[in-house]
C-alpha positions in Angstrom: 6.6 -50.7 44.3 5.5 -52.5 47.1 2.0 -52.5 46.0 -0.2 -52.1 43.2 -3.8 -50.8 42.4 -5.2 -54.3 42.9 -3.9 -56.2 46.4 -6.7 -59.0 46.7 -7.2 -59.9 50.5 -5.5 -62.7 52.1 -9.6 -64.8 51.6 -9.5 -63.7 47.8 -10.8 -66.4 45.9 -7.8 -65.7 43.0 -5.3 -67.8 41.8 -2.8 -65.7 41.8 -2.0 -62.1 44.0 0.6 -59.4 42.0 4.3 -60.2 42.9 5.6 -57.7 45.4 8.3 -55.9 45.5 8.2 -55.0 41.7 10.6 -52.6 39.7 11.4 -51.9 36.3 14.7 -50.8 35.8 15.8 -50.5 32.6 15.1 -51.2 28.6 12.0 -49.7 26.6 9.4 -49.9 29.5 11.8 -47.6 31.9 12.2 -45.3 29.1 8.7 -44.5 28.0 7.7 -44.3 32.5 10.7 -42.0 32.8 9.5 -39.3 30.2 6.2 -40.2 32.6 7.9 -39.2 35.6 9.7 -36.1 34.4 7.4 -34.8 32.1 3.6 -35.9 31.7 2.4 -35.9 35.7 4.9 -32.8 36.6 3.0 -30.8 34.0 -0.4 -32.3 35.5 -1.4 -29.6 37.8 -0.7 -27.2 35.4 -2.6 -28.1 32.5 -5.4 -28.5 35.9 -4.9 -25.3 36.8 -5.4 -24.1 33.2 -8.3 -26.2 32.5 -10.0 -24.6 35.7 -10.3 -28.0 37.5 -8.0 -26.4 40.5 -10.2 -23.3 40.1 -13.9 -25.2 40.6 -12.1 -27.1 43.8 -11.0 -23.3 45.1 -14.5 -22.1 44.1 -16.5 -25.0 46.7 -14.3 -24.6 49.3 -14.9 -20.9 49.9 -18.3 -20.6 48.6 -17.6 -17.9 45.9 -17.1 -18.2 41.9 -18.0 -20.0 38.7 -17.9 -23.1 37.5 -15.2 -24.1 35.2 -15.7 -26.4 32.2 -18.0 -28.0 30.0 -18.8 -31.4 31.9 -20.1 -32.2 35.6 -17.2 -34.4 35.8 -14.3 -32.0 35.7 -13.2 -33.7 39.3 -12.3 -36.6 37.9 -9.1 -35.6 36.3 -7.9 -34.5 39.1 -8.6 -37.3 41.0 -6.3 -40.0 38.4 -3.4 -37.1 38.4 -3.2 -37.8 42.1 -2.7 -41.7 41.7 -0.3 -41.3 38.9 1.7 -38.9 41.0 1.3 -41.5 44.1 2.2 -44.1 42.1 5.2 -42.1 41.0 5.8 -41.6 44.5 6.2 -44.9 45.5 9.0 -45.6 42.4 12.4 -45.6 43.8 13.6 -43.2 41.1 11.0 -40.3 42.1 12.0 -38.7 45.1 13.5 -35.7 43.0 13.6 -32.5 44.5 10.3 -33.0 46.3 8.2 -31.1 44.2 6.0 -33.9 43.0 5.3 -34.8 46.8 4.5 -31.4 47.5 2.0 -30.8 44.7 0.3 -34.1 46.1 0.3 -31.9 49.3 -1.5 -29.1 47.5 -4.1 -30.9 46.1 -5.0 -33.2 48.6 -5.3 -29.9 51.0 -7.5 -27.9 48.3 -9.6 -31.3 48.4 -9.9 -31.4 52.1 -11.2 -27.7 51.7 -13.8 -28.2 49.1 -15.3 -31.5 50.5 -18.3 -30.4 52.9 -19.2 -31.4 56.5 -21.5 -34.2 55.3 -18.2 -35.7 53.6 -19.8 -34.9 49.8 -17.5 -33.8 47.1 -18.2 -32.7 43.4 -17.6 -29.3 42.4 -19.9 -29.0 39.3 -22.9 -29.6 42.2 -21.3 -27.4 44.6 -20.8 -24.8 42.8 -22.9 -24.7 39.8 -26.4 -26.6 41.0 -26.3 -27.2 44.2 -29.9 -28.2 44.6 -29.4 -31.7 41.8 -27.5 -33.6 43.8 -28.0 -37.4 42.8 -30.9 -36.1 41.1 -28.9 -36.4 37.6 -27.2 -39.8 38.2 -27.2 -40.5 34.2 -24.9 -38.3 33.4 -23.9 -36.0 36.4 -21.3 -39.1 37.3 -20.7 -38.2 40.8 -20.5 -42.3 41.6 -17.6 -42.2 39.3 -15.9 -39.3 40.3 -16.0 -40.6 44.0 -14.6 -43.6 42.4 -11.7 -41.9 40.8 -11.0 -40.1 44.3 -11.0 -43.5 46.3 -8.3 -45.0 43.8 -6.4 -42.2 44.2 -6.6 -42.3 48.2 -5.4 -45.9 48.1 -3.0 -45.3 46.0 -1.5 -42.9 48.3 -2.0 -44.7 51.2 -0.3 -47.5 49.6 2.7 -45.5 48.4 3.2 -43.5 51.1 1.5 -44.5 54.6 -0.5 -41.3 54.7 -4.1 -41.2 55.7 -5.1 -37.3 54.7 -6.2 -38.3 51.1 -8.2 -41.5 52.4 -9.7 -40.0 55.1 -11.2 -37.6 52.9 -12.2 -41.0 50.2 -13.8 -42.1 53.5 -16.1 -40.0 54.2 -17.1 -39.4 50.6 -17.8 -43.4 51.2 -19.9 -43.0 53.8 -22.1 -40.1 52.7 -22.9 -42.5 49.5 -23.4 -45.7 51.8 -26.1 -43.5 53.8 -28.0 -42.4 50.8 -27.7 -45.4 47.9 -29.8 -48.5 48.7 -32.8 -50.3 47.7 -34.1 -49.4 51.4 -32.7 -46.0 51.5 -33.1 -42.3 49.9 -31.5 -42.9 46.2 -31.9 -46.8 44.9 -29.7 -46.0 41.6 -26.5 -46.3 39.8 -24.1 -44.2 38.4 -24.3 -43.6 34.2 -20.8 -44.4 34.4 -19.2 -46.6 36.4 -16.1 -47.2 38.4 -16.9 -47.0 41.8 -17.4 -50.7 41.9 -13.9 -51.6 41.6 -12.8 -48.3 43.8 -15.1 -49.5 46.8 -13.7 -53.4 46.6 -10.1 -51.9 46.8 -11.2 -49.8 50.0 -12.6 -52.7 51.4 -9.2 -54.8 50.7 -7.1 -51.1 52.3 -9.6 -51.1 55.1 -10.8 -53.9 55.8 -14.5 -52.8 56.1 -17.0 -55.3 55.0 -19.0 -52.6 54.5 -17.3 -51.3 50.7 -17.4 -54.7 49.4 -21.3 -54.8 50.2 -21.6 -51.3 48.9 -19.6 -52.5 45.7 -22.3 -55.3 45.3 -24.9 -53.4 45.7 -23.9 -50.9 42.6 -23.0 -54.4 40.6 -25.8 -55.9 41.4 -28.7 -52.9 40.6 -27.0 -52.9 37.1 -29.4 -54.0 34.3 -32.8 -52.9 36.0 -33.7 -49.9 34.1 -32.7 -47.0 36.6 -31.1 -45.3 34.2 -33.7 -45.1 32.0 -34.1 -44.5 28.0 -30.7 -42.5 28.4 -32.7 -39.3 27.6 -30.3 -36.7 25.3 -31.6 -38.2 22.3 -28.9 -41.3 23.3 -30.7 -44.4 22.5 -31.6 -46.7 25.0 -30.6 -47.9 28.2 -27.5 -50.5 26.7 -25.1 -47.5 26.2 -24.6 -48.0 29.9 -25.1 -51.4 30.4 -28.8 -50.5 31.9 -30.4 -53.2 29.9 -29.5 -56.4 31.7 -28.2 -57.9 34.6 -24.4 -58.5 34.1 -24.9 -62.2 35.1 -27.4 -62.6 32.4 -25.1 -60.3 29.7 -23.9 -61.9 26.6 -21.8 -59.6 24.9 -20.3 -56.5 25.7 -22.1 -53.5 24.6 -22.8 -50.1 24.6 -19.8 -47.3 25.8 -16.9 -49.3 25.9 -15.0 -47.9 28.7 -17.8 -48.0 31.1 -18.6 -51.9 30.1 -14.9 -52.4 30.9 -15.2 -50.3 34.1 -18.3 -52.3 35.3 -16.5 -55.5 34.2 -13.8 -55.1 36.3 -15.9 -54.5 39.4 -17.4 -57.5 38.6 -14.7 -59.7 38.3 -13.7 -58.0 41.5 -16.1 -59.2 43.6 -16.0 -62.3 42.2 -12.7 -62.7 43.4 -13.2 -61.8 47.4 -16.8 -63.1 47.2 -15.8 -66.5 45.3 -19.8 -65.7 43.0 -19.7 -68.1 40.7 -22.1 -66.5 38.7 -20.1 -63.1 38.2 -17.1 -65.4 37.7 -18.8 -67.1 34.9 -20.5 -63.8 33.1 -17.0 -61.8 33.1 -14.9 -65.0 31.2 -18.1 -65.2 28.8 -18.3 -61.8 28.1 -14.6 -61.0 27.8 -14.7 -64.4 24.9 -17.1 -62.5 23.8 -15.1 -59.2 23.6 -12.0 -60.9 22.0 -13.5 -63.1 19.6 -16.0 -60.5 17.9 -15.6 -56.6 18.8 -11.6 -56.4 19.1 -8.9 -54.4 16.8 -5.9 -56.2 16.2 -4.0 -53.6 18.4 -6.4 -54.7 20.9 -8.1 -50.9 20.5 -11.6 -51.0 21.5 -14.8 -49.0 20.6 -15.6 -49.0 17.0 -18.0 -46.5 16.8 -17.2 -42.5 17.2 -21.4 -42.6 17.9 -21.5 -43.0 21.9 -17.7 -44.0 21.9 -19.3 -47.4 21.5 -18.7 -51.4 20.8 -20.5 -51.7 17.4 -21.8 -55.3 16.0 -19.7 -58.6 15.9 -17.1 -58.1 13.6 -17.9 -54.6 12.7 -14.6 -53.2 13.0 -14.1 -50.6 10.8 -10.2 -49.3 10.8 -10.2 -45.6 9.9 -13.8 -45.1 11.9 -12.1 -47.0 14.6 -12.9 -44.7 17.8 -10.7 -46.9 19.8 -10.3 -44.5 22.8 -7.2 -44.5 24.9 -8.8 -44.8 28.0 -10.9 -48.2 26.2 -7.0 -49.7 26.0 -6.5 -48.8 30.2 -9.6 -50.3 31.0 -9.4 -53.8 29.0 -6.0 -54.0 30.8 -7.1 -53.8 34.1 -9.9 -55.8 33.5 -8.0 -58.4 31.7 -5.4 -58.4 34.6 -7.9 -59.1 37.0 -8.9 -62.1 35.1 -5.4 -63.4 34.8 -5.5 -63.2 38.5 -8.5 -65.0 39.6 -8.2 -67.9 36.7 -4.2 -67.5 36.8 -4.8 -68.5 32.3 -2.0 -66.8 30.3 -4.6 -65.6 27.9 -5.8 -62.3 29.4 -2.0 -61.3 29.6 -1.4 -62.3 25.9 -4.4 -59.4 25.2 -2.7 -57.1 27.8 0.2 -57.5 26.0 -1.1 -56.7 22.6 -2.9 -54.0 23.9 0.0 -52.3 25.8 2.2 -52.2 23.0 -0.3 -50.8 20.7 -3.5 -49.7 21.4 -2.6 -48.2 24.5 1.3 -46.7 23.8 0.0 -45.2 20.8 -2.0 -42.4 22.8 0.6 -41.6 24.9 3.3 -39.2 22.4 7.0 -39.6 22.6 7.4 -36.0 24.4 5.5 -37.4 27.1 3.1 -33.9 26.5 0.8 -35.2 23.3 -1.7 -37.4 23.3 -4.5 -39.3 21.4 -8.2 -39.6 22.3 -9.0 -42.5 19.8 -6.6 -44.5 17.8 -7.5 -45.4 14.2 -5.7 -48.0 12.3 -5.9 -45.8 9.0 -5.7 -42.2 8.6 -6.7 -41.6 5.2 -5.0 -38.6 2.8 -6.5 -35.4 2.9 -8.0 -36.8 6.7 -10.0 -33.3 7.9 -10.3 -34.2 11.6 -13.1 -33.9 13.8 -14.0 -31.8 17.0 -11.1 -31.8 19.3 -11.8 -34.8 21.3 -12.2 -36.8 18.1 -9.5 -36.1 16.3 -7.0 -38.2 15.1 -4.0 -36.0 15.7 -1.9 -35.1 18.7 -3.1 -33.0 21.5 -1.6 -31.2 24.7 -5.1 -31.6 26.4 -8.5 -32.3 26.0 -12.1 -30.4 26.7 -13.0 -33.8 28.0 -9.4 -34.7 29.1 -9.6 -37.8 30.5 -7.2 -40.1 28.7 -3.8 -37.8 29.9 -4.3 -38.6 33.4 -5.7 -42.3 33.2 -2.2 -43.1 30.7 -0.6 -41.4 33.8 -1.9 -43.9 36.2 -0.9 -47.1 34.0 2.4 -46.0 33.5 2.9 -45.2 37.2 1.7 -48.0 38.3 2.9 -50.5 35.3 5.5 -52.8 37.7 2.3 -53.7 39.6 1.0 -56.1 35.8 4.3 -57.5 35.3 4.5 -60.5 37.3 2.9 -62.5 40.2 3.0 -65.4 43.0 0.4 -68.1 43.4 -1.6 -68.7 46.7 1.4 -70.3 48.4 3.6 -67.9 47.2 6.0 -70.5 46.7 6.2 -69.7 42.6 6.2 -67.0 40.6 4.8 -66.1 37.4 6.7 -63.5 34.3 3.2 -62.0 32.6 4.9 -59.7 30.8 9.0 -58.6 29.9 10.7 -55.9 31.0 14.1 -55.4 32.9 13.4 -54.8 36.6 13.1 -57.4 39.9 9.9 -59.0 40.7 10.0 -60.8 44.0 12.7 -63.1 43.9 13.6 -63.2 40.4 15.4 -60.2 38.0 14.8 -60.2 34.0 17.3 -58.5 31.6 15.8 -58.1 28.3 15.6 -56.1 25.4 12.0 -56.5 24.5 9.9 -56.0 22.3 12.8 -55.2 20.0 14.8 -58.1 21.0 13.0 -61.5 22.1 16.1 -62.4 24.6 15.1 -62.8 28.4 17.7 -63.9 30.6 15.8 -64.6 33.9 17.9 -64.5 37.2 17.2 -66.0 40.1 17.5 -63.6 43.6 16.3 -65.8 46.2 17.1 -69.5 46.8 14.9 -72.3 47.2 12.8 -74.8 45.6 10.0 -72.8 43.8 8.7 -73.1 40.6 9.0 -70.3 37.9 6.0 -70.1 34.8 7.3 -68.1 31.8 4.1 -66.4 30.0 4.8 -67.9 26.0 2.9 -65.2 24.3 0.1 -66.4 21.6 2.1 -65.3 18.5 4.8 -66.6 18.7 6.3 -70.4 17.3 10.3 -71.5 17.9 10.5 -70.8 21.6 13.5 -71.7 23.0 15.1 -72.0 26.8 18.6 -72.2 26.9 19.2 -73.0 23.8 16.9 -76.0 23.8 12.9 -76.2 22.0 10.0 -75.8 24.6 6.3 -76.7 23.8 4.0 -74.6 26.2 1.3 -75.5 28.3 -1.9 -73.3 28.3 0.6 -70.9 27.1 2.7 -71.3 31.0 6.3 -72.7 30.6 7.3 -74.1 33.9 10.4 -74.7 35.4 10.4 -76.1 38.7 13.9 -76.5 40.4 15.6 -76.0 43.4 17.2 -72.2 42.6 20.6 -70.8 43.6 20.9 -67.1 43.4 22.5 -65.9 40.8 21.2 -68.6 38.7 20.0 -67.5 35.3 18.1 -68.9 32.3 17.5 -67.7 29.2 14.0 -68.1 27.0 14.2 -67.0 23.3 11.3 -65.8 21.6 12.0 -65.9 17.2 10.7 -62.6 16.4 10.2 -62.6 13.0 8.2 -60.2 10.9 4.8 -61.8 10.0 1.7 -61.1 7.5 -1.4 -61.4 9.9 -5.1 -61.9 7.3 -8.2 -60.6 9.3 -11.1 -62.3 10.5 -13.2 -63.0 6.9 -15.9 -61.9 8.4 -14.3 -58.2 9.2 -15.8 -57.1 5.7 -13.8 -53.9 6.0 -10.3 -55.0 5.5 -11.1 -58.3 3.8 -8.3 -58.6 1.4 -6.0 -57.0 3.3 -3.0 -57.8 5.7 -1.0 -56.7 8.7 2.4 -56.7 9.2 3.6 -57.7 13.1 6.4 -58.7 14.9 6.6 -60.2 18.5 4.3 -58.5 20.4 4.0 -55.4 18.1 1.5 -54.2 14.9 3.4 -52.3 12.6 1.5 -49.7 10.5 2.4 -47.5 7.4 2.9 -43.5 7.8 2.7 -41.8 4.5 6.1 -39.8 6.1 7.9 -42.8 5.2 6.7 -43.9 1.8 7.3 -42.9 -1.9 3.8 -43.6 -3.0 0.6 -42.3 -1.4 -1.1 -44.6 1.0 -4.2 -45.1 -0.9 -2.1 -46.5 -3.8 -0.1 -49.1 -1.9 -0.7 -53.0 -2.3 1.3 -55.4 -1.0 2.7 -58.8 -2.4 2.7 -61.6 0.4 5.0 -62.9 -1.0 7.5 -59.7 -0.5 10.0 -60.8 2.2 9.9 -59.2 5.3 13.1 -58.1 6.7 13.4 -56.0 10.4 16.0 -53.4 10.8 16.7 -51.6 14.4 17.3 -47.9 13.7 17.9 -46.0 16.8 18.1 -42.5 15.3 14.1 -42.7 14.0 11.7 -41.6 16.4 13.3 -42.3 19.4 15.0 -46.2 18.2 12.5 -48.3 16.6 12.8 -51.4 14.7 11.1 -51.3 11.1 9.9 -53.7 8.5 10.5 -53.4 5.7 8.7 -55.2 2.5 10.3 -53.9 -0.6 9.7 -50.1 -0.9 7.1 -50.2 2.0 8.6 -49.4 5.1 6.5 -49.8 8.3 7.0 -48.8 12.0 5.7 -49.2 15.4 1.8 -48.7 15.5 2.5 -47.5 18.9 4.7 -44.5 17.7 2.5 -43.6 14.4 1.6 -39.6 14.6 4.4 -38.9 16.7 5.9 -37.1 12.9 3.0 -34.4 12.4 -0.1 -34.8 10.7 0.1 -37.7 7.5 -1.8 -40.6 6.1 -1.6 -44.0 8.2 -2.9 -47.7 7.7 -2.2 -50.6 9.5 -4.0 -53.0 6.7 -2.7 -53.3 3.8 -4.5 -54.2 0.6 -3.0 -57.1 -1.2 -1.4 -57.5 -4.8 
């Protein structure tokens, strides 16, 4: 792709600006965004259309029917299907028979039709209570549903050169700008955020000063109270971050993917404004994050109550809520910081999170998915209403996690590597076969640690190989490498067709929690590279609430390519443990990624 969701302005005050052109190609990354391509956003308007999200857009463009669906924010889905698919349309691999382009057609039309004169656009208001609007800002989540249809529109716009979707973003823009302000008709924000970071990127497509203001304003009016007491018997204004400024915020609180969301816009304006202060509070509060309130598949939310962080270290693994959409947001937070400090640390959590807590919602058919991600699914586990359930689904009531692992996947090139300011160097984040800028990578990651790096352009430039925080050994070309601040440089004057290979020793490991993680004290995990294994009762001769392991077991990997799809497993005498990311992909059964000790 040519660009990504985040293209900081030429004035950015970042570090580092995404890699362009970018293109995986091949190996376990192509794979899982092919069954993306041909299956999970081709079925997308579908399951919309059977949802009755197509219906409610039908219904406000010609005045007549019902509303469909049990939340004011129904919109929204739509709006991240329509990234995904202009994502997908910007892959050299997706021109297909058209269809996908056409159904982007379709929907961008129906949206054109339902948006009214004064450039508003949310059906549940349109339709079902016409007379609230931005009366009900706590939870009616029009701000983010605009935000959701802006992405999209840049997306497209990005992808493609077309102007119908943005247009329509545009004057949904400018309908908010003239009512939202401290001197104007509504002085509020949205109960869930996520137009912060929408409005930054339409400032960076348009280049109207005007979004960014508009996205500090919404940043900015965060922590004041507007939202009030949450109402709903939901307890106080921190489930939304209402409670204090985010340059004054310590610790990340309250629903996890709208701190994430908020984050993100934060760190955004950081990086075109060059706020110290925002700069500051994101890298504190994402320490913060990390140190205290994150799963070892980097799963976030450990409370089912609110979809919430809970305490520090309260990180329970089968109440983990961990929601799939938690996982997209830390990413795109974290690759924002990576951008503006260039530190290899936010793309060791991205990372960790990829592989795990986020590839674990998305199911191999590329039509199941998972709402929250425990790390233990106990025996006789009776499940919960059917957003909460730990079991594969083809949809949701509240079905925003399909669409947003859409989006990722689509867009997934765009977090692979990037250029410094002078765009004299370039930067490998993360390993998967493809061509980024001048530079290709043929690798069989994450089951093999072997990257041979090729160079495509010639020059003197210098290239920084991301040594990921687990692992010890690394090698290039044969020869040890220490890293520094986790960057391996190698400055030279390139040839093309000039290749070097890094080694990564990917040996299965015992990881002991956090002591202060009182519920799986005792207990240990099994990982290897960049992956957390985790233990399905489908693959055990013992129940999983009898099983204790020795650490002193060996640990021995084995690559089996017939077993849900070719996985690598470890194996540690009669326990043997796969992917986390794959876990439920077998029908319902007993999981755990800790292990209690002999």
């Amino acid at each position: 792709m040519s660009a990504g969701p985040i293209r900081p302005s030429s004035t950015a005050h970042t570090v580092l600006h995404p890699v362009t052109p970018a293109r995986i190609s091949g190996g376990f990354w192509a794979a899982r965004r092919r069954t993306n391509a041909e299956v999970s956003i081709p079925q997308g308007p579908r399951r919309l259309e059977e949802a009755g999200n197509l219906g409610n857009l039908r219904a406000a463009a010609t005045g007549g029917g019902d509303f469909t669906g049990d939340y004011p924010f129904q919109d929204s889905d739509v709006h991240k299907w329509l990234e995904a698919a202009s994502w997908q349309l910007a892959d050299l691999d997706a021109a297909g028979d058209g269809r996908l382009a056409s159904d982007v057609e379709r929907l961008t039309a129906l949206l054109g039709a339902a948006q009214d004169p004064d450039g508003y656009l949310q059906t549940y208001y349109q339709v079902a209570r016409p007379g609230l609007r931005w009366q009900e800002l706590d939870w009616g989540h029009e701000l983010y549903c605009a935000g959701h249809l802006i992405q999209a529109a840049v997306a497209h716009h990005r992808s493609t050169g077309g102007r119908e979707l943005l247009a329509i973003a545009e004057r949904f823009a400018a309908h908010i700008e003239s009512v939202f302000g401290t001197d104007r008709r509504v002085d509020g924000v949205c109960g869930h955020p996520g137009i912060e970071t929408a409005l930054v990127e339409l400032h960076r497509e348009t280049g109207e000063r005007r979004w960014l203001d508009l996205a500090a304003y919404f940043v900015e009016r965060r922590g004041h109270g507007l939202l009030g007491d949450g109402g709903k018997s939901f307890p106080g204004a921190a489930y939304w971050q209402d409670h204090t400024p985010v340059r004054e915020a310590e610790t990340v609180t309250g629903h996890a993917v709208r701190q994430l969301y908020l984050l993100a816009g934060a760190t955004d304006l950081a990086a075109e404004t060059g706020d110290r202060g925002l700069r500051d509070a994101s890298v504190r509060l994402w320490d913060a994050m990390v140190a205290t309130k994150t799963y070892l598949t980097g799963g976030l939310g450990a409370r089912h109550e609110l979809e919430s962080f809970g305490d520090p270290y309260e990180l329970p693994p089968d109440r983990a809520y961990a929601e799939t959409c938690a996982a997209i947001a830390s990413i795109q937070w974290s690759w924002r910081l990576a951008l503006l400090t260039g530190e290899a640390r936010y793309s060791d959590l991205i990372e960790r999170t990829l592989f795990n807590g986020f590839l674990a919602g998305a199911g191999l058919d590329g039509d199941s998915w998972l709402y929250v991600n425990p790390l233990q699914v106990r025996e006789g586990y009776e499940g919960h209403r059917d957003d909460q359930s730990a079991r594969r689904t083809s949809w949701f009531r509240c079905a925003c996690c399909p669409p947003n692992v859409m989006r990722l996947l689509a867009s997934l090139p765009h977090y692979v590597a990037s250029t410094d300011a002078g765009r004299e160097g370039v930067q490998l984040h993360q390993y998967a076969t493809g061509t980024y800028g001048p530079v290709s990578v043929r690798t069989g990651y994450p089951w093999d640690g072997r990257i041979a790096v090729t160079a495509v352009r010639p020059g003197t430039w210098t290239l920084s190989l991301r040594i990921p925080a687990w692992c010890s050994g690394a090698a290039l070309d044969g020869a040890p490498v220490a890293a520094e601040a986790g960057w391996l440089r190698v400055r030279r004057d390139w040839q093309p067709g000039e290749t070097i290979v890094l080694d990564l020793p990917m040996e299965p490991r015992l990881t002991r929690p956090d002591p202060r993680v009182d519920a799986v004290r005792g207990c240990v995990a099994i990982e290897r590279g960049p992956l957390v294994y985790c233990l399905e009762s489908a693959d055990q001769t013992r129940r999983l609430d009898a099983v204790a392991l020795d650490r002193d077991t060996p640990l021995r990997a084995e690559h089996r390519p017939e077993l849900l799809d070719g996985v690598t497993v470890v194996t540690a005498g009669e326990l043997t443990a796969v992917p986390y990311a794959v876990w439920a992909n077998r029908g319902a059964g007993a999981m755990r990624v800790w292990i209690p000790t002999a």
